[in-house]
C-alpha positions as CSV (number, residue, x, y, z in Angstrom):
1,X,27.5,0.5,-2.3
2,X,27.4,0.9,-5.8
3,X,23.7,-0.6,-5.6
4,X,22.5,2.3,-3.8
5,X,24.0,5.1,-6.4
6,X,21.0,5.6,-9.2
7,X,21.2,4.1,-12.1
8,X,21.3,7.1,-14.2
9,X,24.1,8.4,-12.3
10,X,26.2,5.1,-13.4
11,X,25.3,5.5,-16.9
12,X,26.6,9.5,-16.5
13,X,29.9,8.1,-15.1
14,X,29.8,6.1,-18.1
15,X,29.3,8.7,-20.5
16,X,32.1,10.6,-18.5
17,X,34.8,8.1,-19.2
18,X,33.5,7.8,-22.9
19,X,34.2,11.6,-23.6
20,X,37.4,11.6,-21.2
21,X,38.7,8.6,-23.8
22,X,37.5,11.0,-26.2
23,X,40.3,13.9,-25.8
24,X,42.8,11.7,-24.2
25,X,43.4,10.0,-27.7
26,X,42.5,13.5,-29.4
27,X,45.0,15.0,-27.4
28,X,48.1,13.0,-27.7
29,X,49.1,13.7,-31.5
30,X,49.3,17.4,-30.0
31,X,51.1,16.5,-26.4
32,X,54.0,15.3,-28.7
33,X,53.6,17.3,-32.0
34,X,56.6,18.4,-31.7
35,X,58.2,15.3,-31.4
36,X,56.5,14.7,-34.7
37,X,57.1,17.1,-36.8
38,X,61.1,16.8,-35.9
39,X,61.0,13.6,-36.8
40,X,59.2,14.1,-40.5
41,X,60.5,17.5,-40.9
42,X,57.1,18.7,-41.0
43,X,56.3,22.7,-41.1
44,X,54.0,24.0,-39.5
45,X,51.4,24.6,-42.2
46,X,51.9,20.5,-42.8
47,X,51.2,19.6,-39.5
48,X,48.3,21.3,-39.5
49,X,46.8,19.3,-42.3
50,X,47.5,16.6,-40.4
51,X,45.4,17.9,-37.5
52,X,42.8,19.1,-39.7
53,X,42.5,15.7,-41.6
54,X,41.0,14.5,-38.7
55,X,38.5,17.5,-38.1
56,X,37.2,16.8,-41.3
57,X,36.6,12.9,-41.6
58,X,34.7,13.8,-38.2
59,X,32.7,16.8,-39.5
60,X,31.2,14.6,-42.4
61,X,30.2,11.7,-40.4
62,X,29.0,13.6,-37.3
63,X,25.8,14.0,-39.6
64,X,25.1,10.3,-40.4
65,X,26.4,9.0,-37.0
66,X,23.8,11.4,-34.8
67,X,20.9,10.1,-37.6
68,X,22.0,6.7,-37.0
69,X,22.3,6.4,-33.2
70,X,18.2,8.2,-33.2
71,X,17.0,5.0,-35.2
72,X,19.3,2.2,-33.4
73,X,20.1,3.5,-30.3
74,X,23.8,5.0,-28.6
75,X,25.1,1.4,-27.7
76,X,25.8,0.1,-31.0
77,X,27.4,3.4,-32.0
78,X,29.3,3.6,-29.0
79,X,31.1,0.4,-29.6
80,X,31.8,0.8,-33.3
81,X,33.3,4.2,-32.2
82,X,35.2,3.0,-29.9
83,X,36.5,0.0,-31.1
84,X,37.5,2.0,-35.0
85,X,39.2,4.9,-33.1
86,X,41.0,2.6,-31.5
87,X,42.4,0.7,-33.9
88,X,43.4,3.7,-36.0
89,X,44.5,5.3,-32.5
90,X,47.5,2.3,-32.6
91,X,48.2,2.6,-36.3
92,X,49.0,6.6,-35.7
93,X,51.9,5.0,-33.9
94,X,53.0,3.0,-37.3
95,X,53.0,6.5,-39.6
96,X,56.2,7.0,-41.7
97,X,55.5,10.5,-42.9
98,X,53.1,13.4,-43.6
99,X,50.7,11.2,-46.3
100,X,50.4,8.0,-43.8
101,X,49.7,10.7,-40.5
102,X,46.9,12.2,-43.0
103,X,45.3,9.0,-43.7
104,X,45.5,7.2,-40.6
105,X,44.3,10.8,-38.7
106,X,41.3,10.9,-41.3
107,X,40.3,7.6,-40.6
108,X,40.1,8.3,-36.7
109,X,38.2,11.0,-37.3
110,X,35.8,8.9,-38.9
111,X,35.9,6.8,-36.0
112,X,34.8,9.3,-33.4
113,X,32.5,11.1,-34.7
114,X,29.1,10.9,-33.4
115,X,30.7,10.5,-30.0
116,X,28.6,14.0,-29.0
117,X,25.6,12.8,-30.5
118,X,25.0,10.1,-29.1
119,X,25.8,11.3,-25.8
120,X,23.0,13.6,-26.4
121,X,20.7,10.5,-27.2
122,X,21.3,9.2,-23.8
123,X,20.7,12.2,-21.9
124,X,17.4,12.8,-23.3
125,X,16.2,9.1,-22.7
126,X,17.7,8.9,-19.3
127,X,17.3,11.9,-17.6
128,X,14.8,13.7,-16.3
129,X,14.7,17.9,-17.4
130,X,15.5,19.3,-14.2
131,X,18.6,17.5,-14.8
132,X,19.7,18.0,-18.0
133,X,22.2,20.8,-17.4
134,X,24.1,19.0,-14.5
135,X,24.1,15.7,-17.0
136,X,25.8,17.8,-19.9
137,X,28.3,19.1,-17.3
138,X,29.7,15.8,-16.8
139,X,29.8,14.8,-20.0
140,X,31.7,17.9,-21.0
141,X,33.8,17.6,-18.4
142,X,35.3,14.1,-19.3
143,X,36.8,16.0,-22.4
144,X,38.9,18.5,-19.6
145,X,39.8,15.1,-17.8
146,X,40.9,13.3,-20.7
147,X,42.7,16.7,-21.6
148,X,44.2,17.2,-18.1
149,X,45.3,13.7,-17.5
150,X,46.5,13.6,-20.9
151,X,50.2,15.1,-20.4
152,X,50.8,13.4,-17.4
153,X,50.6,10.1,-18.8
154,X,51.9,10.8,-22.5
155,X,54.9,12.7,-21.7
156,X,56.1,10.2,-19.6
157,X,55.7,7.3,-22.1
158,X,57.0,9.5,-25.0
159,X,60.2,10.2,-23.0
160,X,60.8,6.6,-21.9
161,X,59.6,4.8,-25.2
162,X,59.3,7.4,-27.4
163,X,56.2,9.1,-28.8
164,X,54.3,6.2,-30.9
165,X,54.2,4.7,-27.2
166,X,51.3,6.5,-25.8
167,X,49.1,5.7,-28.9
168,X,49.5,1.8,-28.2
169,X,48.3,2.6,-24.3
170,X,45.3,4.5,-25.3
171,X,44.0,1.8,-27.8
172,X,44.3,-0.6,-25.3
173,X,42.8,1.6,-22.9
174,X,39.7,1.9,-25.3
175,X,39.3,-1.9,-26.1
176,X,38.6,-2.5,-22.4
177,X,35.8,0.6,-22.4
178,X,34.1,-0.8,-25.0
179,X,34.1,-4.4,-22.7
180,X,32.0,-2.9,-20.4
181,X,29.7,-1.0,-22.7
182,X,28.6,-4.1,-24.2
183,X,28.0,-6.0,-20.8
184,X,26.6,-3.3,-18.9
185,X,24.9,-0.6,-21.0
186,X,21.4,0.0,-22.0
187,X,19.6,1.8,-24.7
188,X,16.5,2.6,-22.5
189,X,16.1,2.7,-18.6
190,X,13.0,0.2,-19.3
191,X,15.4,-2.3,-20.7
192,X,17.3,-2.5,-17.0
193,X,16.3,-5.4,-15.1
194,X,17.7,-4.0,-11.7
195,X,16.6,-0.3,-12.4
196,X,14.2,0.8,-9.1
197,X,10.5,1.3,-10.5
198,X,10.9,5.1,-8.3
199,X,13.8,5.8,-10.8
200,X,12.2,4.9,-13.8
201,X,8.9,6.3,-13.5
202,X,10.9,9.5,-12.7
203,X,13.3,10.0,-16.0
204,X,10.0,8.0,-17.9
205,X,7.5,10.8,-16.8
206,X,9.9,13.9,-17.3
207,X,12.5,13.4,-19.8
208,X,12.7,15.3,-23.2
209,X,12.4,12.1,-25.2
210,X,8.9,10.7,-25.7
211,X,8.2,7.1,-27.5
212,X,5.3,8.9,-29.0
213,X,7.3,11.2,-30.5
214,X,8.6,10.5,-34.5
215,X,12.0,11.0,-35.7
216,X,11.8,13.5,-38.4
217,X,14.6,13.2,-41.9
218,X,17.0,15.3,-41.2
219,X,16.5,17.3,-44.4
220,X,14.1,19.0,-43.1
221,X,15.6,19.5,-39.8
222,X,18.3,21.3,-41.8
223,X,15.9,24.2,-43.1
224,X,15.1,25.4,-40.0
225,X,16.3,28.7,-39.0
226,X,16.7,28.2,-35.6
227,X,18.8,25.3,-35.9
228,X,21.3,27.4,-38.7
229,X,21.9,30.1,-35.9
230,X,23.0,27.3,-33.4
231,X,25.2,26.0,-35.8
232,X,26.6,28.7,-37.2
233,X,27.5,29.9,-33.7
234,X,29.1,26.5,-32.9
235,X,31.6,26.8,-36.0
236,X,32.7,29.7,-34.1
237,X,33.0,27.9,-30.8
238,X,35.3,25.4,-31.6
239,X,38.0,27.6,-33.0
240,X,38.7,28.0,-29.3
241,X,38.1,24.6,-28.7
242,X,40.6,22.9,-31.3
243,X,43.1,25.4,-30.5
244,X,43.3,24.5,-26.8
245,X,43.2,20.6,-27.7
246,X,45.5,20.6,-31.2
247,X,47.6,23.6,-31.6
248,X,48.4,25.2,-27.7
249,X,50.8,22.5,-26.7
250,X,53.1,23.8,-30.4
251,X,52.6,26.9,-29.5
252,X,53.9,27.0,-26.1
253,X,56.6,25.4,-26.6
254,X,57.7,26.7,-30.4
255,X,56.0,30.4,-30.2
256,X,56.5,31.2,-26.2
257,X,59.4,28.8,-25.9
258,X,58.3,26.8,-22.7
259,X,60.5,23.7,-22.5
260,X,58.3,20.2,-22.5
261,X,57.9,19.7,-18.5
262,X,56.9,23.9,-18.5
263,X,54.1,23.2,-21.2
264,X,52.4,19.8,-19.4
265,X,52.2,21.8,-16.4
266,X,50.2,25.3,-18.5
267,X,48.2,21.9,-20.3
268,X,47.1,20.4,-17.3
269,X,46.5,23.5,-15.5
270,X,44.5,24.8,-18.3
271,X,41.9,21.5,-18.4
272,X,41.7,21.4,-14.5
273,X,40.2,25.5,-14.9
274,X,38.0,23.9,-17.6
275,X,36.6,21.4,-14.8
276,X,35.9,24.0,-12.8
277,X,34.3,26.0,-15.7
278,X,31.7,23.1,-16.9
279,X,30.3,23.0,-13.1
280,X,30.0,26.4,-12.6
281,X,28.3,26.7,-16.4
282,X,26.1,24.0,-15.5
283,X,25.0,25.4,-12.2
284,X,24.4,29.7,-12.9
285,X,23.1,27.8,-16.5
286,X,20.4,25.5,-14.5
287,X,20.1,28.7,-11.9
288,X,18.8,30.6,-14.6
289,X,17.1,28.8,-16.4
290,X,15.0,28.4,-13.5
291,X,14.9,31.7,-12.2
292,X,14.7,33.7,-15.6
293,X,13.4,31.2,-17.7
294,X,15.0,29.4,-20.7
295,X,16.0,31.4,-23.2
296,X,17.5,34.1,-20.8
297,X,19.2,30.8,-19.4
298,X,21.0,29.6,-22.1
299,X,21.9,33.0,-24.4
300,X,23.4,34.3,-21.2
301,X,25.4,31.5,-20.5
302,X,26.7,30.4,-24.0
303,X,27.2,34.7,-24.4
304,X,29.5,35.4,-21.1
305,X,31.4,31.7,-22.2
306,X,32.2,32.9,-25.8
307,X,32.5,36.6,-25.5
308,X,35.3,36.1,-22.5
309,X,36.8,33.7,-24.2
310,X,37.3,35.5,-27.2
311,X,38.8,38.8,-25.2
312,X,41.1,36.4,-23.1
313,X,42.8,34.9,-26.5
314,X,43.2,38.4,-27.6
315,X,44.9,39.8,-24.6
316,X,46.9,36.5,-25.1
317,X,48.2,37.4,-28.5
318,X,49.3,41.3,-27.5
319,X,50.7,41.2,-23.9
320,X,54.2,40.4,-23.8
321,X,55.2,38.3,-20.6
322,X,54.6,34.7,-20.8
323,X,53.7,34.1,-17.5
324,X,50.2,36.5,-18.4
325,X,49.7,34.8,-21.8
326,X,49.9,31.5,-20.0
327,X,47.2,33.0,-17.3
328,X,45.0,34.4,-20.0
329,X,44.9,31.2,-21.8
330,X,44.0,28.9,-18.7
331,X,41.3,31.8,-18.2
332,X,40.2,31.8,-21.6
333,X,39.3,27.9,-21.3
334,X,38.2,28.3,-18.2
335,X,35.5,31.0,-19.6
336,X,35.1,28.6,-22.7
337,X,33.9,25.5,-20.9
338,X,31.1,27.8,-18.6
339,X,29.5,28.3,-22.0
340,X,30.4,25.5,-24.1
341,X,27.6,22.5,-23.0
342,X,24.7,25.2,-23.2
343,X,25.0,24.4,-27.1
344,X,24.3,20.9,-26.2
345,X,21.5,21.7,-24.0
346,X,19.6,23.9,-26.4
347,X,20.2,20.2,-28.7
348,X,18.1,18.3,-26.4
349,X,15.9,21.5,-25.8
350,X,14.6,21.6,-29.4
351,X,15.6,18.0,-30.6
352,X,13.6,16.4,-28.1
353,X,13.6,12.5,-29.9
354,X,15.7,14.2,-32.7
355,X,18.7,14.8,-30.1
356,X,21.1,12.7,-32.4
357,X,20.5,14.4,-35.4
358,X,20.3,18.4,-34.0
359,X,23.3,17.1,-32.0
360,X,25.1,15.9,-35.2
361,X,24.6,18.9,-37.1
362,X,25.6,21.5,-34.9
363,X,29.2,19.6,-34.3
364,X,29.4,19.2,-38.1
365,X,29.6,22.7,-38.3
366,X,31.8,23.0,-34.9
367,X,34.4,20.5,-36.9
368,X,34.3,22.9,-39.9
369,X,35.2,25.5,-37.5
370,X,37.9,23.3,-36.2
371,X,39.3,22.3,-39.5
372,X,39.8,25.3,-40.8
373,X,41.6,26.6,-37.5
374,X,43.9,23.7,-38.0
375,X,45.1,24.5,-41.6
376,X,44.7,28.5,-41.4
377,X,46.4,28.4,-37.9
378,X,49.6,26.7,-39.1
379,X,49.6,28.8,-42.7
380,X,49.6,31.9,-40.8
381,X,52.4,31.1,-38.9
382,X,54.8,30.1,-41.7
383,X,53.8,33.2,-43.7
384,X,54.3,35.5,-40.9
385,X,56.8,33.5,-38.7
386,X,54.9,34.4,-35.7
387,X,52.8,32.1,-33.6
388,X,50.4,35.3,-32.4
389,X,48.9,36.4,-35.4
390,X,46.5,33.8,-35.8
391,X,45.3,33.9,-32.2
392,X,43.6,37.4,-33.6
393,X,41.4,35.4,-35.8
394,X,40.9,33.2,-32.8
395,X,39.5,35.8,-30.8
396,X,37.3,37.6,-33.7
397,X,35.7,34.5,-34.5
398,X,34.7,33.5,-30.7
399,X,33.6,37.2,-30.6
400,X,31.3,36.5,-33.5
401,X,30.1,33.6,-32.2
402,X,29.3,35.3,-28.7
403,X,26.7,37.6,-30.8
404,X,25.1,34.8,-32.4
405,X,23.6,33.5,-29.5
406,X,21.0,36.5,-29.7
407,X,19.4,34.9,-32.8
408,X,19.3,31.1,-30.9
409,X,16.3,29.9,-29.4
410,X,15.6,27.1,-27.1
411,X,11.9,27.9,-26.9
412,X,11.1,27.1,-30.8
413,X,11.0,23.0,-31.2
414,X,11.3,21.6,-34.6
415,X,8.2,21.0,-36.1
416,X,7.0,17.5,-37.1
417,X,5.1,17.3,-40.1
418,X,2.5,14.9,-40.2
419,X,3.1,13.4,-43.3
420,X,6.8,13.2,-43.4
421,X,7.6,11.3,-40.2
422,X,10.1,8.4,-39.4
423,X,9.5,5.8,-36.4
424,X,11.7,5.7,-33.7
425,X,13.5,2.2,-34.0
426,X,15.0,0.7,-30.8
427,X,17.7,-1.8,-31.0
428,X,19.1,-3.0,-28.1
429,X,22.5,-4.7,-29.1
């Protein structure tokens, strides 16, 4: 049966279970952050450092690991990913205190970066264009899996075996993904022995990347204007973003008082909205695009995502019952993940062969954005003593980020100077 499923589709599944792996282990320090900081007698403005370590160890390497997976292909950066953010995954369940946390979160942030990038890499070698937007859907929505799932299986463990438990699962959990990367996965559809010839003369005659193509130095990918609007409006994004995944499960349960079981219901909730988000964001997105043509496509799309979003965490910070801020914030995500994988789209849409290194550069600015929510997030709230105020700057920044969008887009392709151009290098591990 599986035979008769496309080979593309597979290597989507696989993609799928790479990014829901992704915010399963992201997740967990926040499921039972709590936990934590009782047991260090951390505040609040501590633990944040100790979420924003991470953010930061994955913005700076987001850059090299998107350059890196263009010249040798995803599959060797998918394994070293996966196999270094699992190991520091198990030694999070070994801290002793705030300075161990911040090192062994650093170094996992290392680890995982260039997940996103090299996602990108693979979509634009293995899928054809008409299908680019349904492709980024499923990858994005392996994040709200991992997310979902997430409370449901570390709650459990942390209240039978404590909370270092559900670190030592998701390692193991990892090591066995990267098993089956390494027999499986290809770098190229060509490289498939059992791939039909219908298939790939379809993604070879119609996807983004072309083997004629050059890479370009990412220096002077970095100068173009384009690409500094799309990046600047993903630092913005991912306020949102690391809120939901690092901060919402402490502030449920320390600034709206939800007990433990309350909160893994409002988290799972939340990321199960976020499905349904990414497929209808992928469908209106590849509706448009088709009807109205692509930049209408993706600035109205990535727009509506942000600018909801944004209004949602607002109402969330200044309406009093729970049971609405709980509503507005499963909206908010729901609103988020329609616009979110546009970004990514409008990656492949002007990367083309450069998909790794656009890709890498417009999440090293979203992981600025979301280290700087981390630590501001947790300052606010032990200046003011109120888990609200900082949900304002939430919602201005998404806001901000909304209006961005107008100077994005997905029509202007880098240019590829003549003289300054890098070969494409493949490397099938």
């Amino acid at each position: 049966m599986l035979q008769k499923i496309p080979y593309r589709y597979r290597v989507l599944a696989l993609l799928c279970s790479l990014t829901t792996l992704t915010y399963l282990d992201r997740i967990c320090i926040s499921i039972v952050g709590v936990r934590i900081k009782t047991e260090f007698a951390l505040s609040n403005e501590q633990f944040g450092w100790v979420l924003a370590s991470f953010s930061l160890a994955y913005a700076v390497f987001e850059i090299p690991s998107g350059v890196w997976g263009d010249h040798i292909g995803p599959k060797a950066l998918f394994i070293r990913i996966v196999l270094w953010w699992s190991l520091f995954t198990a030694l999070t369940g070994w801290a002793t205190g705030l300075l161990s946390l911040m090192a062994i979160r650093f170094l996992f942030g290392v680890g995982e970066s260039g997940t996103y990038p090299n996602c990108m890499i693979v979509i634009s070698r293995w899928f054809p264009l008409q299908e680019i937007g349904r492709s980024l859907t499923w990858v994005g929505i392996g994040s709200q899996i991992g997310s979902a799932i997430a409370p449901l299986i570390i709650i459990p463990l942390a209240v039978s075996y404590g909370w270092r438990m559900p670190f030592y699962v998701n390692a193991a959990i990892g090591v066995v993904w990267v098993l089956i990367c390494y027999k499986w996965f290809r770098n190229f559809p060509s490289e498939v022995k059992n791939i039909t010839p219908n298939e790939l003369k379809l993604i070879e005659t119609n996807r983004r990347f072309n083997i004629s193509h050059t890479l370009i130095p990412s220096k002077i990918i970095l100068k173009n204007k384009n690409l500094w609007a799309l990046m600047l409006m993903y630092f913005c994004c991912q306020w949102a973003n690391y809120f939901f995944v690092a901060w919402m499960p402490v502030y449920l349960m320390e600034g709206k008082h939800f007990t433990e079981n309350e909160m893994k219901g409002i988290v799972f909730t939340l990321f199960i909205v976020g499905i349904i988000g990414f497929l209808i964001g992928g469908f209106v997105g590849d509706l448009l695009v088709k009807t109205k043509g692509l930049r209408f496509g993706r600035r109205f799309v990535g727009m509506l995502g942000l600018g909801v979003c944004g209004l949602l965490i607002f109402l969330s910070a200044v309406l009093p019952q729970n049971n609405i801020v709980a509503f507005c914030l499963i909206a908010a995500n729901g609103f988020f993940s329609f616009g979110v994988m546009v970004s990514y789209a409008v990656c492949t849409d002007i990367g083309r062969n450069n998909a790794g290194t656009v890709t890498g550069a417009m999440n090293f600015f979203g992981q600025m954005g979301a280290f700087f929510l981390a630590v501001i997030f947790g300052k606010i709230v032990d200046v003011t003593h109120n888990f609200n105020y900082p949900l304002f700057v939430v919602a201005a920044v998404m806001l901000t980020g909304s209006v961005l969008w107008l100077a994005i887009d997905p029509l202007k392709q880098l240019s590829m100077p003549e003289d300054k151009v890098l070969p494409a290098v493949n490397n099938p591990l």
